[in-house]
N, C-alpha and C positions, 0 to 999 in steps of 0.2 A: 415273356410272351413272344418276341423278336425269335427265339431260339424254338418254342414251338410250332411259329409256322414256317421255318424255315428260312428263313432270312439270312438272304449272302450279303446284302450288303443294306447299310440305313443312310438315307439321304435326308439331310435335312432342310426345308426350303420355306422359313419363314419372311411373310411379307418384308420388306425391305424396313416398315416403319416399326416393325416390333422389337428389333433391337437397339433401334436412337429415343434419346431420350432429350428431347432439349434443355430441359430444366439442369442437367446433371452436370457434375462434373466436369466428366468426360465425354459427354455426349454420346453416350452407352446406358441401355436401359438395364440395370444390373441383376435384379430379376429373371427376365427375361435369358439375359448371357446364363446367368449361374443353370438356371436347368436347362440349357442346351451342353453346358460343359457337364452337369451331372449325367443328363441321357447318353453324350458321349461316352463316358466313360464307364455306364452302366453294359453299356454295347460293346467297347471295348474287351470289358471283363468276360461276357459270354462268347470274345471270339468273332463277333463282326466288325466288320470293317466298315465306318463312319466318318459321313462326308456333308461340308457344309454347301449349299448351292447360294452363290449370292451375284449382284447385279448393280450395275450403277440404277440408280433411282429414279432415274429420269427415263430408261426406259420402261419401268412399269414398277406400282405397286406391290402388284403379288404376281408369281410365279406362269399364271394364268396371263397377266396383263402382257407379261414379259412376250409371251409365246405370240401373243394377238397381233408384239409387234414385231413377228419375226425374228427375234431377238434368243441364244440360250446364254444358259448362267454360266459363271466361273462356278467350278467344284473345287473346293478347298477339303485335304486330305488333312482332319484331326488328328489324325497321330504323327503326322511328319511334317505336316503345314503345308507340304509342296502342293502348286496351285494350276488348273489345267483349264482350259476351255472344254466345257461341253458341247461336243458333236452329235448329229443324229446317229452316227457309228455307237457313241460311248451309249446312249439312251438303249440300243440296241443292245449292247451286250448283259444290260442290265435285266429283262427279261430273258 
């Protein structure tokens, strides 16, 4: 679906508490991990390029809260790990 509407690139920006699990482990909701690395890789295979957005937790729940407080995410690059600040430049080029 990614590939038919065009999509150069998939970001992905889940609430901060949907991948902690406090019961667990590791303190990783593994559910949740397992189909962001399946989506990943599902993206990958059609040729986009797949990028995790995330945030320390204390400035906001969800991606929304983040923004309200002034705040952007780190973009973390799935296929190389390498990790970058989100600028309103980077938002820009995305459109």
């Amino acid at each position: 679906m990614l590939v038919r509407f065009g999509t150069k690139k998939h970001i992905i920006a889940y609430d901060t508490d949907a991948l902690s699990k406090e019961d667990s482990v590791d303190g990783k909701n593994q559910q949740v991990f397992d189909h962001v690395i399946d989506f990943a890789k599902q993206s990958k295979a059609a040729g986009i390029p797949t990028y995790l957005w995330t945030w320390n937790a204390n400035d906001g729940k969800g991606l929304d809260d983040l923004l309200k407080n002034r705040k952007l995410p780190i973009e973390v690059n799935l296929l190389t790990k390498q990790r970058r600040a989100v600028t309103l430049e980077n938002i820009n080029q995305v459109w």
